[in-house]
N, C-alpha and C positions, 0 to 999 in steps of 0.2 A: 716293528716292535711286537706286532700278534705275533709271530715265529717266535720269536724270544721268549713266549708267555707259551704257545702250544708247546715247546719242547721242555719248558719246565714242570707243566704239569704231565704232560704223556711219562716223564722221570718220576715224579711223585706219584703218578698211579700203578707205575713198573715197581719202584717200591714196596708201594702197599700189597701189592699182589703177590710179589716175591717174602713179602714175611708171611703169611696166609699157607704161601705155599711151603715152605723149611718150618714153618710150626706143625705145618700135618706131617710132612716126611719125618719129621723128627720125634713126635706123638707114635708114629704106626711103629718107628723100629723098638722105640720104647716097650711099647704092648708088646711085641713080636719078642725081643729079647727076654721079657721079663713072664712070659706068659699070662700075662695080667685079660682080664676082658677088655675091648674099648670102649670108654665110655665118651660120648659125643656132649652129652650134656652135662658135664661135671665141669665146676670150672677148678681154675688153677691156676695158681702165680702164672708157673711155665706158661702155661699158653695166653695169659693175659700181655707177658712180656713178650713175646714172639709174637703177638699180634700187632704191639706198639711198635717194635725194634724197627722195621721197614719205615713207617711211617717219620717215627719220629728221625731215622736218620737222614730220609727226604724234608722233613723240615729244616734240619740241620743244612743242609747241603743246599737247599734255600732261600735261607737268611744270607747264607753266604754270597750267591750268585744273586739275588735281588734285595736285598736289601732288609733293615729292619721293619720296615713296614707290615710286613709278613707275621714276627713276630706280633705289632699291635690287634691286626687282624688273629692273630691266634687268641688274643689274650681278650677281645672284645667277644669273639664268638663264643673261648671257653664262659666267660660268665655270663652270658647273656643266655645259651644255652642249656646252661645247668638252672639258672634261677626259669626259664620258659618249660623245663621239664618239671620242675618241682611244681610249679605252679598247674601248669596242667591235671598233670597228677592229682593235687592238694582237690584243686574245683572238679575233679571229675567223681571223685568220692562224696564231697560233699552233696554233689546233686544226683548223683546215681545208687550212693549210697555203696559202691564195693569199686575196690583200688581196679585201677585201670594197669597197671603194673608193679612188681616189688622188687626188692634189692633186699640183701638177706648180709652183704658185705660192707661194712662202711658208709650205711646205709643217713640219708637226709633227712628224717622222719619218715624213710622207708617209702619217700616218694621219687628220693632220687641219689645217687653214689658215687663219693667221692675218685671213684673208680671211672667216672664217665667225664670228669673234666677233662683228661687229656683227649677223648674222644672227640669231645664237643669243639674244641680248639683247632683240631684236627682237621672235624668236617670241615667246619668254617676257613683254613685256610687253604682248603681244595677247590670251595666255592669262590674266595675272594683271590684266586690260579684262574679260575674258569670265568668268573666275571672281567679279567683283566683279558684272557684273549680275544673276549667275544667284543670289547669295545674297544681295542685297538684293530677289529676286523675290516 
């Protein structure tokens, strides 16, 4: 059963790396055709979606080969993730007196963005991939 669980996550991190990667190749020829400068820290749909596109299609392709459980582990870590970053955020300001990080987009009282739920959901069902090989090891 750990094989079953190593090869689905070694697929989901083949994934995420393969969108990572066709967002940059597709960013450079962009600049390159367009003579534009590159900008590395600009953000942008585009590359917000070609970030996601890998990932989410590895989730996709894992609900299917294991199950829906997957999806509840996505859906428990997205919110427990967003509300653990707000939070942080909220009490690091309160006691230090200056934001510990901001969001300029879709912003959660600018402690945390709506833009990072899929994120969070994500992490979390990379982690609950990686906690399933490690205890059927």
């Amino acid at each position: 059963m750990s094989f079953f669980y190593l090869k689905e996550f070694i697929l989901f991190l083949v994934l995420v790396v393969w969108s990572v990667v066709v967002e940059t190749v597709v960013q450079k020829l962009y600049y390159k055709k367009t003579n534009k400068k590159f900008k590395t820290n600009h953000f942008s749909y585009s590359k917000y979606f070609y970030y996601l596109l890998g990932p989410l299609l590895g989730f996709v392709l894992l609900t299917f080969r294991v199950g829906v459980s997957v999806i509840y582990a996505f859906l428990a870590f997205a919110f427990v993730g967003t509300i653990l970053e707000w939070l942080i955020g909220f009490f690091y300001r309160q006691i230090v007196g200056q934001r510990l990080w901001t969001y300029h987009r879709y912003d959660l009282s600018g402690y945390t963005s709506w833009l990072c739920i899929p994120l969070w959901g994500l992490a979390g069902a990379l982690f609950w991939l990686l906690a399933k090989v490690f205890i059927y090891l």
